[in-house]
N, C-alpha and C positions, 0 to 999 in steps of 0.2 A: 504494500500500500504506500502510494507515493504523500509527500509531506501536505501538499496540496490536498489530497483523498484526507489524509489525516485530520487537518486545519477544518476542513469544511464538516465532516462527522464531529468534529468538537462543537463547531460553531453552530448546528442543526441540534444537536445534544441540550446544549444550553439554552438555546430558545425553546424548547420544549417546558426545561427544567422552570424554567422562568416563567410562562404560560402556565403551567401547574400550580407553582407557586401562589402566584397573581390569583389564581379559581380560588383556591384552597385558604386564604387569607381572605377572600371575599365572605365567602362562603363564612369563616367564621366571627368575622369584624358583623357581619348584617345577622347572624344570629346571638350576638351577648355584644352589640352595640352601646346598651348604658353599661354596662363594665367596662368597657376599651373606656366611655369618654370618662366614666370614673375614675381611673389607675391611670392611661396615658396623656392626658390633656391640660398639658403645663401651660398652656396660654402662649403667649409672645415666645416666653425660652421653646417652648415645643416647637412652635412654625422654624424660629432660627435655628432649632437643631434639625431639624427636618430641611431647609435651605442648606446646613453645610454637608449634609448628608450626600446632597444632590450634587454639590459642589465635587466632592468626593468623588464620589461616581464617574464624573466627567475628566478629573484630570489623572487619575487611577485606571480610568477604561482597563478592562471591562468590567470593572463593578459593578452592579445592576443594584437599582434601589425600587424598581417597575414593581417589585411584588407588596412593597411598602406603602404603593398610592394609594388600595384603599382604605388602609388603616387611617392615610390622611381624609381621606373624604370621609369616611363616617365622621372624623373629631371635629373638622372644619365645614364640610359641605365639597361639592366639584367645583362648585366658581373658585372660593378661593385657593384650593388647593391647586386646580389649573395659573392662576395667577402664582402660585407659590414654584412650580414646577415649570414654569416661565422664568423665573427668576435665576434660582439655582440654577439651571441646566445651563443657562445664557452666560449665567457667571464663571461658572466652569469652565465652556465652552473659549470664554473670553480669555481665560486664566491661561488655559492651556496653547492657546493660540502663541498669546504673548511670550509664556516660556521656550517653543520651539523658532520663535524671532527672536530672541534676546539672548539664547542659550546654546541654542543650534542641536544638531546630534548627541553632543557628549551627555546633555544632561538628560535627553527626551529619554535615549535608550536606557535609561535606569528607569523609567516610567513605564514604556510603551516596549512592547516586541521591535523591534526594528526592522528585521527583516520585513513583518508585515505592512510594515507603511508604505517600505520599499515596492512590495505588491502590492499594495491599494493604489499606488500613485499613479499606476498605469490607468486606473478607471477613470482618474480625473480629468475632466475634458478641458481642450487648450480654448476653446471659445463659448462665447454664454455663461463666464464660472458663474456670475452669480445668479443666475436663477437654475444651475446645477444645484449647486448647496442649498437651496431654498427645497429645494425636490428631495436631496439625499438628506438635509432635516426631518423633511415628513417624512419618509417611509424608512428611517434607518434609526435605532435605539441608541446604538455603543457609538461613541466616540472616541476614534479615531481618530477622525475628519479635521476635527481643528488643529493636531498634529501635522496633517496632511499636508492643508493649508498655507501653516504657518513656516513649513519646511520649502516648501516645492513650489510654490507658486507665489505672484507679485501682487496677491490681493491686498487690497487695502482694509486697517483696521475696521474702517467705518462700515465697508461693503459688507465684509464680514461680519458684524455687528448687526447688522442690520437684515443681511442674510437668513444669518441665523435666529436670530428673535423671530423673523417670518416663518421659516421654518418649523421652529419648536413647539410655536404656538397651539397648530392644530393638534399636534402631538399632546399636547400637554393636557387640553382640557378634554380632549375622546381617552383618554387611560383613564385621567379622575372621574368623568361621567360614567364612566363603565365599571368604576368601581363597585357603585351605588346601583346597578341593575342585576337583576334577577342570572342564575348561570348559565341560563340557555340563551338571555341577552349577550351577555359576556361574552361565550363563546363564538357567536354571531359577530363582535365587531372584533375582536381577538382575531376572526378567522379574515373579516373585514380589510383589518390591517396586514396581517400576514400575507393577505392579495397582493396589497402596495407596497408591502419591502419583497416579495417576489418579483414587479414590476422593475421594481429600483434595479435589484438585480441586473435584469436581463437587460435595462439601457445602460447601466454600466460596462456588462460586457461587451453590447456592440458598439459603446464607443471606443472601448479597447480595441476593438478586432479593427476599426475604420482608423484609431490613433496610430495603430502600431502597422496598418497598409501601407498609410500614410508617410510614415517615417521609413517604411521599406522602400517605395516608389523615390523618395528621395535620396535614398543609399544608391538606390541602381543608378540613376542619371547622374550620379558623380562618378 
């Protein structure tokens, strides 16, 4: 089994794990609801630890904190916890950009797989980056991306910023709303989403296979 074969049955693995999770935590936050908001609902300190949680997640990738939403949506509701999960993610997001500009390789790879960035890079497209990133925000969980970004390409902070906040957004408040619905709902936008990071997928690949023509077509004419 090649390393590739390997990487992709971990990463199929995991998403599963995580989707189980995400059921199973719903499933128990909506049945003993005034328990959770009894025991876990510090107010202000709870959202800020719940914010660096997310934090976390994002500049650690692959962390996942997805099974944790709807713990936040029973204590808080899906508005604010989508607003909450906007925040974090973007912060993160932001963090980790500026560590791979400021820091370069030496310090990302103590963070991130390196080699695997090194393969993601290929899927990033050399035109339209930012309404790419606004696309691989919505249908893509783990963050990599702002590694990606911030290593390989001449995007601007702001773009970036901005990108992504678009991005995340839908993301953030369809995990919190879905926290709060029944499990055959759940599974339903779960499978919903899993549509659109398959989608993501496969226009990632065939920008790769057109990037990499691309760059072939101009080896040969030299």
């Amino acid at each position: 089994m090649s390393y590739i074969t390997r990487s992709r049955l971990n990463a199929a693995i995991s998403i599963i794990f995580i989707v189980v999770l995400f059921l199973l935590i719903s499933y128990l936050v909506q049945q003993n609801i005034d328990y959770v908001r009894n025991v876990l609902d510090y107010g202000i300190y709870g959202k800020m630890a719940y914010i660096l949680m997310l934090i976390i997640s994002i500049v650690f990738a692959p962390v996942s904190v997805v099974p944790l939403i709807p713990i936040a949506s029973g204590l808080w509701g899906w508005k604010i916890t989508g607003i909450l999960n906007i925040i974090g993610w973007s912060l993160g997001a932001i963090i980790a950009f500026l560590i791979s500009r400021e820091y370069g390789v030496p310090l990302v790879s103590k963070l991130m797989p390196i080699k695997k960035l090194y393969e993601f890079e290929k899927y990033i497209p050399e035109e339209n980056l930012f309404l790419a990133v606004v696309f691989f925000r919505m249908v893509t969980p783990v963050d990599g991306l702002s590694y990606i970004l911030g290593l390989f390409t001449r995007m601007s902070f702001f773009s970036f910023t901005l990108a992504t906040i678009i991005g995340i957004a839908p993301f953030s408040f369809v995990f919190a709303y879905a926290g709060t619905l029944s499990i055959l709902y759940q599974i339903l936008s779960l499978g919903a989403a899993f549509f659109m990071f398959l989608l993501g997928v496969l226009i990632a690949y065939f920008n790769y296979k057109r990037k990499n023509n691309r760059h072939t077509k101009r080896f040969v004419k030299k």
